[in-house]
C-alpha positions in Angstrom: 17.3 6.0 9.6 20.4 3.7 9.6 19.6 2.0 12.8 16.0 1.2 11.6 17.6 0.0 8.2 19.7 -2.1 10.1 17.3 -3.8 12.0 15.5 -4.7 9.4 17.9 -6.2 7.7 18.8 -8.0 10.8 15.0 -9.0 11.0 14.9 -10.3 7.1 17.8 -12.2 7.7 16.3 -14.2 10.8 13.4 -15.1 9.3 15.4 -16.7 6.1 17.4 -18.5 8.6 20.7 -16.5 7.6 21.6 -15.2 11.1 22.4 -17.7 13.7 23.8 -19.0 16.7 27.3 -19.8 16.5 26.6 -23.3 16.4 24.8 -24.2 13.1 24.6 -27.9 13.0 26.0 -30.8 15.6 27.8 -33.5 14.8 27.4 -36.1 17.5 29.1 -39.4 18.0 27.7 -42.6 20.4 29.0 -45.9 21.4 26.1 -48.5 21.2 26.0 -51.8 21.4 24.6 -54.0 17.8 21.3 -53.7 19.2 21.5 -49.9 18.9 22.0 -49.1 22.8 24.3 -46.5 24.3 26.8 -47.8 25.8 30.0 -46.6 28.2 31.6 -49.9 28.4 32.6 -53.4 26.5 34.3 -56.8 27.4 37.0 -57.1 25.8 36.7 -59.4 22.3 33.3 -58.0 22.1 32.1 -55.3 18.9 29.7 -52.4 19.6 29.2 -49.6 16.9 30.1 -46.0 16.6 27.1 -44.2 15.4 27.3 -40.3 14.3 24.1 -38.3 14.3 23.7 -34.6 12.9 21.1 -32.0 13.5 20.4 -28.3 12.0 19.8 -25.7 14.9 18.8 -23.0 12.6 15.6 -22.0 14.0 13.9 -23.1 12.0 15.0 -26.3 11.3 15.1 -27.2 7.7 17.6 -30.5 7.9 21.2 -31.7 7.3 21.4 -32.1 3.3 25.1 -33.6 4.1 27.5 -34.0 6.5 31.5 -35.4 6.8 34.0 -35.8 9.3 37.5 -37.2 10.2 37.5 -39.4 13.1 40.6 -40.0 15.6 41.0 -43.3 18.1 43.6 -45.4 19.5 44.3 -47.9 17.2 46.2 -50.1 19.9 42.4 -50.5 21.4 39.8 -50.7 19.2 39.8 -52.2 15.6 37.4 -51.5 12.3 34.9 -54.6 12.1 32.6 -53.8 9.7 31.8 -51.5 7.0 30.2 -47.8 7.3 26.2 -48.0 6.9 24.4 -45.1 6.3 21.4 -44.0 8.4 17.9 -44.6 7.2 17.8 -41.0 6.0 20.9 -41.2 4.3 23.0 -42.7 1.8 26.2 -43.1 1.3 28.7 -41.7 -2.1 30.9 -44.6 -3.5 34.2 -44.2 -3.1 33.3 -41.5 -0.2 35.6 -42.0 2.8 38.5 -44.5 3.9 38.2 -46.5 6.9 41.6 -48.3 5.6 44.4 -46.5 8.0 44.0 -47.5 12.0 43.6 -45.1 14.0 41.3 -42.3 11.6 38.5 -42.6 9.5 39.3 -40.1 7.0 36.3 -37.9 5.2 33.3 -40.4 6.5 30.4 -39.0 5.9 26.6 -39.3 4.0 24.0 -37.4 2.1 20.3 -37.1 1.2 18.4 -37.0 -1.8 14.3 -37.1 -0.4 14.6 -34.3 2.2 14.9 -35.2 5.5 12.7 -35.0 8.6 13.9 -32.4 11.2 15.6 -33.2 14.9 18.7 -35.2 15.6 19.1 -37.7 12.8 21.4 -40.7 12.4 24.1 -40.1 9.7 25.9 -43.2 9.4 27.1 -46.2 11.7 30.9 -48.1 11.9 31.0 -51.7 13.6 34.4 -51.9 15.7 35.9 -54.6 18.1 37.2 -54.2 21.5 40.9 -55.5 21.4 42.7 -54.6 24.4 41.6 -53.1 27.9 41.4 -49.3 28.6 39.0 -46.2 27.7 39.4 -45.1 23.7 38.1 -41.5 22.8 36.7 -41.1 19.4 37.3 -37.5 18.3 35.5 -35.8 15.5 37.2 -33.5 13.5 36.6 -30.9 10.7 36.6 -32.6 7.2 39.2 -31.5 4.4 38.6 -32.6 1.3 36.4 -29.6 0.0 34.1 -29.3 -2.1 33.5 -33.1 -2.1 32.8 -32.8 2.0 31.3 -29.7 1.9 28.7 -30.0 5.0 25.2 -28.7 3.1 22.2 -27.6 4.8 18.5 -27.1 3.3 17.7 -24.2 2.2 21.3 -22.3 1.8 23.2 -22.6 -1.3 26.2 -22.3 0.4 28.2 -24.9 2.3 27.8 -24.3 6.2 30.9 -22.8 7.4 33.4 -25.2 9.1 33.5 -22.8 12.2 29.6 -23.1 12.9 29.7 -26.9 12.9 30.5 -28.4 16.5 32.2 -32.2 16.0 31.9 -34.0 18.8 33.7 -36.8 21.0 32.7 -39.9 22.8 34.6 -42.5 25.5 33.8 -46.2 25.6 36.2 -48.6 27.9 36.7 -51.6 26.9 36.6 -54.0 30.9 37.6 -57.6 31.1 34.2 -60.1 30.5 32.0 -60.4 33.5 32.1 -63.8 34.6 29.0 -64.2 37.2 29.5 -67.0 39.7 27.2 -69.5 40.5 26.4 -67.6 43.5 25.5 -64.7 41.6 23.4 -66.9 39.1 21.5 -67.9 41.5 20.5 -64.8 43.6 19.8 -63.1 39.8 17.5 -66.0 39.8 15.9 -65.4 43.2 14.9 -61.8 42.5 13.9 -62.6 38.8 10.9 -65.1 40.7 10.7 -62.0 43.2 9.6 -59.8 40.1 7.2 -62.0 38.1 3.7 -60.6 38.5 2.1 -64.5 40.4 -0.2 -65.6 43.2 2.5 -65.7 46.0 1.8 -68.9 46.5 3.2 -69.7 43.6 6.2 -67.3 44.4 7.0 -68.3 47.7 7.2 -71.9 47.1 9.8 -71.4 44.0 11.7 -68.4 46.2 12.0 -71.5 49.3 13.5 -73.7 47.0 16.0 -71.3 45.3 17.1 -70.1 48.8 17.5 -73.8 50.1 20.1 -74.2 46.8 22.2 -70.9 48.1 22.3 -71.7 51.5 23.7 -75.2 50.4 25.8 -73.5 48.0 27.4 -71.0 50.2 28.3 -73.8 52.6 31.5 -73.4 50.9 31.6 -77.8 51.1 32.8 -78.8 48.0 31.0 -82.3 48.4 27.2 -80.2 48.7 27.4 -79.4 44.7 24.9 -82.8 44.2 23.0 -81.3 46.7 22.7 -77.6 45.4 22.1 -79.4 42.0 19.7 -82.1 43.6 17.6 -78.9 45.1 17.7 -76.7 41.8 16.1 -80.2 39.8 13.8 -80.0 42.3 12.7 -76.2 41.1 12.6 -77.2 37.8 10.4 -80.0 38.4 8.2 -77.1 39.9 8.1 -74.4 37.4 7.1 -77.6 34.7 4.8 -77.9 37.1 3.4 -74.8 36.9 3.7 -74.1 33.5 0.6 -72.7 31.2 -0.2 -72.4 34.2 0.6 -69.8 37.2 3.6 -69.4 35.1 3.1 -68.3 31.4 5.6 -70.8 28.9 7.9 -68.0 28.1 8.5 -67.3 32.1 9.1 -71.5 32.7 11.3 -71.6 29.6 13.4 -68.2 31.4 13.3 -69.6 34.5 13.9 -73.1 33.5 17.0 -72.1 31.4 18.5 -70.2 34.2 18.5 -73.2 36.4 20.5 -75.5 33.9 23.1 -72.3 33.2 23.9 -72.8 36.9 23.6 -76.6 37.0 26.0 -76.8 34.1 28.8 -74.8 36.2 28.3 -76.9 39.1 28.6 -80.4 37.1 
């Protein structure tokens, strides 16, 4: 009688989402770049964002009300650029979280009044800038400040316990600037013209042209830079050529441009 009592409480309480995984909601952080692209690395001088997303893994999923955090860095790496903007299912509380001290970001967090859709969602998002080489870990931690961080779920009245909420961590290093040669310029250039969907006609006599211009240029004669430039005037005079054309205006502007980005470092 006890056992079958048992089980159906254990059987209620599943299907009110009250019996779970260890792991109630995720906290997860990203490095992207402004476009909103993960990202591993950054030049140096450059600013990319920190983005936090949360998601509900009760099963099943009725959404993050609210969610806070601390987050640790290395403040002799990165620097705060920008203020914190909630995600588009968020919003954020004023005076909620300071972003003042280098090196934390102390009870960051958002909320949501309309009811939010289920699956991972973004929570809010930091601009920094990259200040000195090396790799800098962002660490989420467990919020303090209760009950104004209280993380909230839908559909318990309760705040989720601090326990069942995983924080997690992300790595970006921060790598001098790439510098391309002219060289390199060039043979980016050659497979671009390999890649565009033309009569090969069309191809092949561009492609001859750019490989004339390496060959000259890695002659390694300082006096051939005319001619390398002589020989890429001579391609552009080609893709104008073609232009509305075999080549759509957006692919002779591209191509067109990349010509006088290499022209301009050998003048």
């Amino acid at each position: 009688m006890k056992a079958g009592l048992a089980l159906g409480l254990a059987l209620l309480l599943t299907a009110t989402g009250r019996m779970q995984a260890d792991t109630v909601v995720t906290i997860r952080l990203e490095a992207c770049d402004l476009s909103g692209n993960a990202i591993s690395t950054v030049d140096i001088g450059e600013e990319f964002l920190l983005r936090v997303f949360v998601q509900d893994l009760r099963v099943p999923e009725r959404g993050v009300f609210a969610a806070f955090l601390d987050v640790f860095y290395s403040q002799s790496l990165v620097s705060v650029a920008g203020p914190i903007t909630a995600g588009p299912n968020y919003f954020l509380l004023p005076g909620q979280g300071d972003i003042s001290h280098p090196g934390m970001l102390d009870e960051i967090g958002a909320m949501d009044g309309f009811g939010v859709p289920v699956g991972e969602l973004l929570l809010l998002s930091l601009r920094f800038r990259a200040d000195a080489l090396g790799t800098v870990t962002f660490f989420g931690d467990p919020p303090d400040n209760f009950p104004f961080s209280d993380i909230l779920v839908y559909g318990w009245n309760d705040p989720v316990p601090i326990e069942d909420v995983e924080f997690g961590s992300v790595s970006i290093t921060v790598v001098p600037p790439y510098n391309p040669t002219p060289d390199e310029l060039l043979e980016d250039l050659i497979n671009y013209v390999a890649e565009l969907d033309i009569s090969s006609g069309i191809a092949n006599a561009l492609d001859a042209k750019l490989q004339n211009a390496l060959d000259a240029l890695q002659a390694a004669n300082g006096g051939q830079r005319n001619d390398v430039v002589n020989k890429l005037c001579a391609f552009m005079h080609s893709v104008e050529a073609q232009a509305g054309k075999a080549l759509t205006q957006e692919q002779a502007h591209q191509l067109l441009d990349a010509a006088l980005e290499i022209i301009a470092m050998l003048i």
